[in-house]
C-alpha positions as CSV (number, residue, x, y, z in Angstrom):
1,X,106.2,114.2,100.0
2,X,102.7,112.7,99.4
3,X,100.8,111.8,102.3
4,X,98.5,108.8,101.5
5,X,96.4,107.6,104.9
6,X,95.7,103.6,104.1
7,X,91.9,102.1,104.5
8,X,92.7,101.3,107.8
9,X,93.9,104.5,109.2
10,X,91.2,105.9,107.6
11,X,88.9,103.4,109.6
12,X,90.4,103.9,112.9
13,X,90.4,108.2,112.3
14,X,86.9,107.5,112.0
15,X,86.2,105.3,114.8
16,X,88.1,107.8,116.9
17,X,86.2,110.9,115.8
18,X,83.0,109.1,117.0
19,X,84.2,107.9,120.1
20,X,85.3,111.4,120.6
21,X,82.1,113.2,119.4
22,X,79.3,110.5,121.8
23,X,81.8,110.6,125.1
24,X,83.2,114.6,124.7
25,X,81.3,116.3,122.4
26,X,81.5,117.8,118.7
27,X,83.7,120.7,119.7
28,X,86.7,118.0,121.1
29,X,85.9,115.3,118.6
30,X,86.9,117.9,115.6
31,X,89.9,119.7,117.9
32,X,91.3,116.4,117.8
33,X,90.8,115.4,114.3
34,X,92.2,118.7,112.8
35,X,95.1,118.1,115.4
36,X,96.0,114.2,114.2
37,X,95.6,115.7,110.5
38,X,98.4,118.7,111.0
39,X,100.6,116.0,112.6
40,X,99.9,113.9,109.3
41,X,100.7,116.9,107.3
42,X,104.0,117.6,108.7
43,X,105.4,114.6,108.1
44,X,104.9,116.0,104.3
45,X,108.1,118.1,105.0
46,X,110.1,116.3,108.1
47,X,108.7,112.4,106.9
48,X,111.7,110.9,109.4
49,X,110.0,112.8,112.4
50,X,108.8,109.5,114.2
51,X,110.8,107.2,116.0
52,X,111.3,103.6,114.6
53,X,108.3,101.3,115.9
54,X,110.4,98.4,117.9
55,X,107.0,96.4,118.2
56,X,107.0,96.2,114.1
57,X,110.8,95.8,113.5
58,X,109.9,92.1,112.4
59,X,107.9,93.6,109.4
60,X,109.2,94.3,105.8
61,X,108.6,98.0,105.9
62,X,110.5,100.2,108.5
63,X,107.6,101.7,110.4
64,X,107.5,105.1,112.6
65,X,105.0,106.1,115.1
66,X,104.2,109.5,115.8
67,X,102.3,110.7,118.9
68,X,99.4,112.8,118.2
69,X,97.7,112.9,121.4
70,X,98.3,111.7,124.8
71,X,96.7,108.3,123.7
72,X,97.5,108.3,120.0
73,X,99.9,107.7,117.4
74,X,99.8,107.5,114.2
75,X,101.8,104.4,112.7
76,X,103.5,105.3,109.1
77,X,106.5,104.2,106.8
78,X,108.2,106.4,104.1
79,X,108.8,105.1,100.6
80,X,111.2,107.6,99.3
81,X,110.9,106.2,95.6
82,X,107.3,107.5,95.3
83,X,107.7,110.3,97.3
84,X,105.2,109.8,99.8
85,X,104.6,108.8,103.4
86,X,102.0,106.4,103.6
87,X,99.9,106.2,107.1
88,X,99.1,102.6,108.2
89,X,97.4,103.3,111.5
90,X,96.2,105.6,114.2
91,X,97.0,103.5,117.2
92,X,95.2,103.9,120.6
93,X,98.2,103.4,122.8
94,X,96.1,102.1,125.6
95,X,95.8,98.9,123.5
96,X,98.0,96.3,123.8
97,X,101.1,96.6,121.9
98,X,101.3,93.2,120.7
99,X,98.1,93.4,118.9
100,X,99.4,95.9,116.8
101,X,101.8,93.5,115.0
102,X,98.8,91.9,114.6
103,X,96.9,93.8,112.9
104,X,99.5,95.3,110.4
């Protein structure tokens, strides 16, 4: 499967890399990054890894979440018609949960 990271994960990847990088340094900020962006790619081959979001089960799409770090996951659905996994999020799990209805 395609793996297709949506404006907004893109944006919150980014926002976490910089956090990362000004309060831990380069070395972390880009251990962490390559480490959410293996966990992306293996959902390539096992897309069904994640366990169902229950705070998004109100949505049209079936969305899975997929811890990436100890305060990470990354928030995805799978269209099986076009083959691809599609990323919606990278959610900092110390945030409230109900925003993250929200804001998808």
């Amino acid at each position: 499967m395609k793996i297709i990271w949506l404006t907004e994960a893109r944006s919150h990847m980014r926002a976490a890399f910089s956090y990362g990088k000004q309060v831990f340094g380069l070395r972390v900020a880009i251990r962490f990054r390559d480490k959410v962006k293996s966990s992306s790619y293996r959902l390539s081959t096992h897309p069904y890894l994640g366990v169902k979001e229950l705070a998004l089960s109100d949505k049209d799409k079936s969305y899975r979440s997929l811890v990436v770090h100890s305060h990470y996951k990354l928030i995805y659905w799978v269209d099986e018609e076009q083959d691809t996994v599609f990323i919606a999020a990278l959610w900092d799990t110390r945030r409230n949960p109900d925003n993250l209805s929200e804001s998808l």
